[in-house]
DOMIFI-211313 format. One record per residue (C-alpha): x, y, z; residue number from 1. Coordinates in Angstrom, 1 decimal, padded with zeros to 4 digits. Layout:
BEGIN
{atom {X; Y; Z}; NUM}
...
% end
This chain:
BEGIN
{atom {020.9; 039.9; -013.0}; 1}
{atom {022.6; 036.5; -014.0}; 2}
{atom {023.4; 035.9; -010.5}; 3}
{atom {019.6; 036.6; -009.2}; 4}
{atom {018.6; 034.2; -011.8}; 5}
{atom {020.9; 031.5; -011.3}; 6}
{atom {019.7; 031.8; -007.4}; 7}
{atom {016.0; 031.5; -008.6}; 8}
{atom {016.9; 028.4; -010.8}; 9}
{atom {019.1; 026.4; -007.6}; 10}
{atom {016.4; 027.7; -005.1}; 11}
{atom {013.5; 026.2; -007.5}; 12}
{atom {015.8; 022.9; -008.2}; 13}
{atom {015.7; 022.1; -004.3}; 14}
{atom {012.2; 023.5; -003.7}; 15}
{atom {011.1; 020.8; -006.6}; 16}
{atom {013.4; 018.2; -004.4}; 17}
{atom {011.6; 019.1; -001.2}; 18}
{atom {008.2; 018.5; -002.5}; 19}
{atom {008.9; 015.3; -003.9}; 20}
{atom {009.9; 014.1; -000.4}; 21}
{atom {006.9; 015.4; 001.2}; 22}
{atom {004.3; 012.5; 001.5}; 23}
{atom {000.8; 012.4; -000.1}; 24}
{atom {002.4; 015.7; -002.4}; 25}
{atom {002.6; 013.7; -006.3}; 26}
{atom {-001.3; 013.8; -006.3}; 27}
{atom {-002.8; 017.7; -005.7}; 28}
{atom {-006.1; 015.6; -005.0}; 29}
{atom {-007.8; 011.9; -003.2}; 30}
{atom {-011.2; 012.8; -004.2}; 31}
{atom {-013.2; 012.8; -007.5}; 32}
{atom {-011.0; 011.4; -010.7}; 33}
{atom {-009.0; 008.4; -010.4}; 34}
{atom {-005.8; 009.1; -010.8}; 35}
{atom {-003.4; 007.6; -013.6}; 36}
{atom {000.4; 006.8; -011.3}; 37}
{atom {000.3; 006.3; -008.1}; 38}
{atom {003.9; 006.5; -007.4}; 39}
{atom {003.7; 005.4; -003.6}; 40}
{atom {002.8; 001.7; -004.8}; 41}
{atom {005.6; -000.9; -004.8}; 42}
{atom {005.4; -004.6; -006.0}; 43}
{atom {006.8; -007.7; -004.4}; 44}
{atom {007.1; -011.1; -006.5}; 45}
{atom {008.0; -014.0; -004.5}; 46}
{atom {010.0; -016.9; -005.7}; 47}
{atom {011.2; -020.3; -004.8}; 48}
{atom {013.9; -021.4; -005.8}; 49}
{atom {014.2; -025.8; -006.1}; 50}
{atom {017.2; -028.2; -005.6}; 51}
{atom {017.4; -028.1; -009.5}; 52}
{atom {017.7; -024.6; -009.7}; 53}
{atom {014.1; -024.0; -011.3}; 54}
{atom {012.8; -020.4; -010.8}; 55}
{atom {009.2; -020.3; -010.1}; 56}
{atom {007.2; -017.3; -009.0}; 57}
{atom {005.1; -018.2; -006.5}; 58}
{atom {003.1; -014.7; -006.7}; 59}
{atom {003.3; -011.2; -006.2}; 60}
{atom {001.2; -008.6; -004.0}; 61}
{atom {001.9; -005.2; -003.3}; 62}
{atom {002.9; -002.5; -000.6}; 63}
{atom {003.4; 001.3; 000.0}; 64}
{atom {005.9; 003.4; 000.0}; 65}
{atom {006.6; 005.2; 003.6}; 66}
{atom {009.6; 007.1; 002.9}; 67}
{atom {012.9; 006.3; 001.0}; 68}
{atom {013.9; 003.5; 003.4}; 69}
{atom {010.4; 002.3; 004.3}; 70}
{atom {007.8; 000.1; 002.6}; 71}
{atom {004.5; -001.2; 004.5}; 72}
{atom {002.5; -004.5; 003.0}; 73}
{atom {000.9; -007.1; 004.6}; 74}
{atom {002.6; -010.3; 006.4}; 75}
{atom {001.5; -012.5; 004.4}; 76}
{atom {002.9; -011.1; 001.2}; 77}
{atom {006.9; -011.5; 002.7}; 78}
{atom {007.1; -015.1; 003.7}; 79}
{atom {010.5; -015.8; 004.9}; 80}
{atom {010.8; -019.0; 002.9}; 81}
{atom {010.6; -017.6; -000.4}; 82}
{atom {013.1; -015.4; -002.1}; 83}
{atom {011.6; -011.8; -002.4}; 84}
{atom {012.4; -008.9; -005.4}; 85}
{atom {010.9; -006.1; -004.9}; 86}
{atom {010.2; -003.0; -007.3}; 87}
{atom {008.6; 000.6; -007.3}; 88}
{atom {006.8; 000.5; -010.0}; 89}
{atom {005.3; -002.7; -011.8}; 90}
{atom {006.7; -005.5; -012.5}; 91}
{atom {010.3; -005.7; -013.5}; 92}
{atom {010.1; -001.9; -015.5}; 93}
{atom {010.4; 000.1; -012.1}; 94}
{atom {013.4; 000.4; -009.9}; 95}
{atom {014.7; -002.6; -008.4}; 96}
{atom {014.9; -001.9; -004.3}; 97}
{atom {017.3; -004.5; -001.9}; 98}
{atom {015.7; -005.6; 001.2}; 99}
{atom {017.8; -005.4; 004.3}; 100}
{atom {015.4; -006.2; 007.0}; 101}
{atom {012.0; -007.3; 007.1}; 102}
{atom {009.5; -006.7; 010.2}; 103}
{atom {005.8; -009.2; 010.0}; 104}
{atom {003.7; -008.1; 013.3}; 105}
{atom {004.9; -010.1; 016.0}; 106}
{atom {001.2; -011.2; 016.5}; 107}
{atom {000.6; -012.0; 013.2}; 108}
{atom {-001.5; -015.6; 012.7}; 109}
{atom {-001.1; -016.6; 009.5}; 110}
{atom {-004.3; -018.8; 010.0}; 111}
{atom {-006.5; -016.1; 010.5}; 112}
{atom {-004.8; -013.1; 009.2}; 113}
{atom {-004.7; -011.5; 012.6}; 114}
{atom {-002.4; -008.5; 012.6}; 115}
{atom {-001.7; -008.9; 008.8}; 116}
{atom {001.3; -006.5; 008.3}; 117}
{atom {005.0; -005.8; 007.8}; 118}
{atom {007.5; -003.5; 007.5}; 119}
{atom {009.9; -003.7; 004.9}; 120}
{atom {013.3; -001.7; 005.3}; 121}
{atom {015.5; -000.8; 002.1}; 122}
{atom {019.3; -001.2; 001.9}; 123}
{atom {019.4; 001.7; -000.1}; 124}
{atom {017.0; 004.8; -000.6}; 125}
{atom {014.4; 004.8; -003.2}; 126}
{atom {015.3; 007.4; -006.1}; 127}
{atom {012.6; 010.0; -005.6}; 128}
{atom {013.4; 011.6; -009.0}; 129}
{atom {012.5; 008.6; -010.9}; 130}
{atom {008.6; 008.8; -010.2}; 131}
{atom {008.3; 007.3; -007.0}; 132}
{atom {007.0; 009.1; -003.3}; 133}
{atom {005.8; 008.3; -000.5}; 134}
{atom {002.1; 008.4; 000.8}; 135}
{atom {001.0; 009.5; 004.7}; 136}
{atom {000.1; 008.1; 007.5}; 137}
{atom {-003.6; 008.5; 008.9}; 138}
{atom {-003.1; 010.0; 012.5}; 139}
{atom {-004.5; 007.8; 015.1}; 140}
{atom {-007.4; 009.0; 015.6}; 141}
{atom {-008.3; 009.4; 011.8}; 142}
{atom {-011.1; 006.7; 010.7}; 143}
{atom {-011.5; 005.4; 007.2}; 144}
{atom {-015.3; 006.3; 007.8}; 145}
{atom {-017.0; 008.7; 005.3}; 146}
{atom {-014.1; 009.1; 003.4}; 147}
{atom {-014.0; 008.9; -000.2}; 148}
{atom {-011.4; 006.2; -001.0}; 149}
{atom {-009.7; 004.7; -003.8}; 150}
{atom {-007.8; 001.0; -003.9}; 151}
{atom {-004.7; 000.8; -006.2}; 152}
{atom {-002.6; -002.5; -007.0}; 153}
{atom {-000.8; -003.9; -009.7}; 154}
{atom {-003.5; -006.8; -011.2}; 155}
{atom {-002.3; -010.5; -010.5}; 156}
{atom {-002.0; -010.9; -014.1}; 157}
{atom {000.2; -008.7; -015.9}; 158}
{atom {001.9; -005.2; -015.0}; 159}
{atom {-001.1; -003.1; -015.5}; 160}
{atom {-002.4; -000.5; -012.7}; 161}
{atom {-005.8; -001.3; -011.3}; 162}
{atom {-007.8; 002.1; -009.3}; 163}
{atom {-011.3; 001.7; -008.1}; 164}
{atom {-013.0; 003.7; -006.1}; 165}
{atom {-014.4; 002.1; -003.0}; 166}
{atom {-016.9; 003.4; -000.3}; 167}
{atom {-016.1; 002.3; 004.0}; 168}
{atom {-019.3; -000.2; 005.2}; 169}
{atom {-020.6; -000.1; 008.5}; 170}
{atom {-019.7; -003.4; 010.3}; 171}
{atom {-023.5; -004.1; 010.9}; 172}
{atom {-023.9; -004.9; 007.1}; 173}
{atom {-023.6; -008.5; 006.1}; 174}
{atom {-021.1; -008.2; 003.1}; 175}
{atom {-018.4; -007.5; 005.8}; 176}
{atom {-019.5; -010.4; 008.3}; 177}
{atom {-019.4; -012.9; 005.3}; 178}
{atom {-015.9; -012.0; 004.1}; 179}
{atom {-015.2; -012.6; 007.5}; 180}
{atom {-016.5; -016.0; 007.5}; 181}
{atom {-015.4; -017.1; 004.1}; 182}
{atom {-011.8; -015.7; 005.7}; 183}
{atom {-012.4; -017.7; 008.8}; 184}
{atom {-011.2; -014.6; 010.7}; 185}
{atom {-012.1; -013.1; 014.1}; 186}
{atom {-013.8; -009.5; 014.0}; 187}
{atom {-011.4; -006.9; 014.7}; 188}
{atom {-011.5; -003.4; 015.6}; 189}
{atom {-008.1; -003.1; 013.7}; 190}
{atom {-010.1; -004.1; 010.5}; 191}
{atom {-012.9; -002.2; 008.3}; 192}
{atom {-014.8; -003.3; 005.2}; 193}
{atom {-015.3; -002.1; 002.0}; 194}
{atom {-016.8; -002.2; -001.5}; 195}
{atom {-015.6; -001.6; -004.5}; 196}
{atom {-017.9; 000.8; -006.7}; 197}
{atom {-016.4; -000.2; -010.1}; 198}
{atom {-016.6; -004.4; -009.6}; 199}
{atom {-014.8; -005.1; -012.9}; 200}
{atom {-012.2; -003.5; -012.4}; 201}
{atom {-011.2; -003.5; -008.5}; 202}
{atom {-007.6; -005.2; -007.7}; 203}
{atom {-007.1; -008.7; -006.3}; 204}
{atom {-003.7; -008.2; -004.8}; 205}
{atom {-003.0; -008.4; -001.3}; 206}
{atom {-001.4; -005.7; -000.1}; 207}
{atom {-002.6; -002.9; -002.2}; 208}
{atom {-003.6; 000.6; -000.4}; 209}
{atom {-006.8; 002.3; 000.4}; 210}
{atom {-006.2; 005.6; -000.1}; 211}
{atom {-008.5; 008.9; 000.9}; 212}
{atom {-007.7; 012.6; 002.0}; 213}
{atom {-007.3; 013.4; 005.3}; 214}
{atom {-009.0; 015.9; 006.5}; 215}
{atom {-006.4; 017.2; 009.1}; 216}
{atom {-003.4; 017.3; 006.3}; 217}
{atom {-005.6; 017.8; 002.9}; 218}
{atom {-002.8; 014.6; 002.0}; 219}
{atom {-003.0; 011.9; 000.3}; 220}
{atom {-003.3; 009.4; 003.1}; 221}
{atom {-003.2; 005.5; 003.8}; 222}
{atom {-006.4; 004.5; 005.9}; 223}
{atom {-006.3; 000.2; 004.4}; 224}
{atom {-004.3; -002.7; 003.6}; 225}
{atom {-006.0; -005.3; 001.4}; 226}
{atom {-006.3; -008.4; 003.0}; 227}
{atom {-005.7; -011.8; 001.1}; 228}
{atom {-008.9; -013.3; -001.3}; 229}
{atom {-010.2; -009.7; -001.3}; 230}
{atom {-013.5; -010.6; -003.7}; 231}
{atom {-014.4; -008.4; -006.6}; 232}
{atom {-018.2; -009.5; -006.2}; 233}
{atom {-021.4; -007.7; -004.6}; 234}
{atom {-021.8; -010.8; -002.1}; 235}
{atom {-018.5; -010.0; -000.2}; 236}
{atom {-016.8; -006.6; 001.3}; 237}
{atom {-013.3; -006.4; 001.4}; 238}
{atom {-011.7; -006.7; 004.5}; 239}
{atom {-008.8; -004.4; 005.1}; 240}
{atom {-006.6; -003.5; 008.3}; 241}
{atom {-007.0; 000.0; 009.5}; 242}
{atom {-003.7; 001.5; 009.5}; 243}
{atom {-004.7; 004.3; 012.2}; 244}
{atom {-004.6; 001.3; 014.5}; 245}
{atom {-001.2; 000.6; 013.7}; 246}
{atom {000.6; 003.8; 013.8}; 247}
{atom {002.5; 002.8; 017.4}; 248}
{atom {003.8; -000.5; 015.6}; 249}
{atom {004.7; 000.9; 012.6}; 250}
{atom {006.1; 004.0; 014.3}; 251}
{atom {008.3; 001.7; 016.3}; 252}
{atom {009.5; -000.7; 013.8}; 253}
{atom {010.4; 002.4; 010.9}; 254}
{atom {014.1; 002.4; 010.8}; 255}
% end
């Protein structure tokens, strides 16, 4: 009987180890309640460093975790000239990750924001244990339209969490085309707008993920990336690149 139960108990340890490796798994559901963690969200802080040795932080923006060795974000928030910490959780309180390699779009324009995204590659796996996991991958033929989706970053200011829920706009509406034209950027089909349904409280980081269940998995999935000067005002959608369009980059540039 103690040997049955010692079975059980190893055999529910690794069970417990499995799930927490399975993306999209830490939240049973996408829909409905915002949720309280969302342990797939990462935070970069950028600094420069002068001739004097002065430490200034230049800013910080977010990404999502992929798997242990894998973190997507947008280009813009991994400029090469800065030094970059990065952390899964907020702030300086989660785990500290080391960068090995980092992978902007090689058709990224940093004047529009054309092909706004990177892949960041970890020396070392994230601990899954300690609270972090990884979120899914929209197939490529998934859309962000109809879905129910919520936008989580760490705020600018402080460490805090920020989740709003956010509906998909049609392209025809003219909140998108203005945040377009305040952007300066070309449409794109590998971009979709948004609004956020609680304006107060919707996050200003670049970087942070729309997130919505997919109907082919029932997982947690990532549809959106943030783009930069997303507004938290009825006059302007967000604009957000539509990681479905993506999936050959990204699935070539995972290591």
């Amino acid at each position: 009987c103690e040997t049955m139960i010692g079975k059980a108990f190893v055999i529910l340890i690794l069970t417990s180890q499995v799930l927490s490796n399975e993306c999209g798994s830490f939240i049973s559901s996408c829909t409905g309640d915002l949720p309280k963690q969302v342990p797939w969200l990462v935070s970069f802080w950028n600094y420069k460093i002068s001739t004097e040795s002065n430490v200034r932080i230049i800013e910080s923006c977010n990404g999502l975790i992929l798997d242990q060795y894998n973190i997507l974000t947008v280009a813009t928030c991994v400029d090469p000239n800065l030094t970059i910490q990065v952390y899964a959780g907020p702030g300086s309180r989660g785990q500290k990750l080391e960068i090995k390699n980092i992978h902007r779009h090689e058709k990224f324009q940093a004047i529009t924001y054309k092909n706004n995204i990177a892949l960041v590659t970890l020396k070392k796996p994230i601990d899954f244990t300690e609270g972090a996991s990884a979120v899914c991958l929209p197939e490529k033929t998934e859309t962000p339209q109809g879905k129910k989706l919520f936008l989580s970053g760490y705020a600018r200011r402080g460490d805090g969490l920020k989740v709003s829920k956010v509906k998909f706009i049609k392209d025809r509406a003219n909140l998108c085309k203005n945040a377009r034209r305040r952007l300066e950027r070309p449409n794109s089909d590998k971009e979709f707008c948004t609004m956020s349904e609680n304006i107060g409280e919707c996050t200003r980081e670049k970087g942070s993920g729309l997130i919505g269940k997919s109907k082919i998995t029932g997982k947690c999935t990532l549809y959106g990336l943030l783009a930069p000067m997303a507004y938290c005002d009825r006059k302007y959608g967000n604009v957000a690149a539509n990681i479905a369009q993506y999936r050959d980059w990204i699935d070539e540039n995972m290591e």
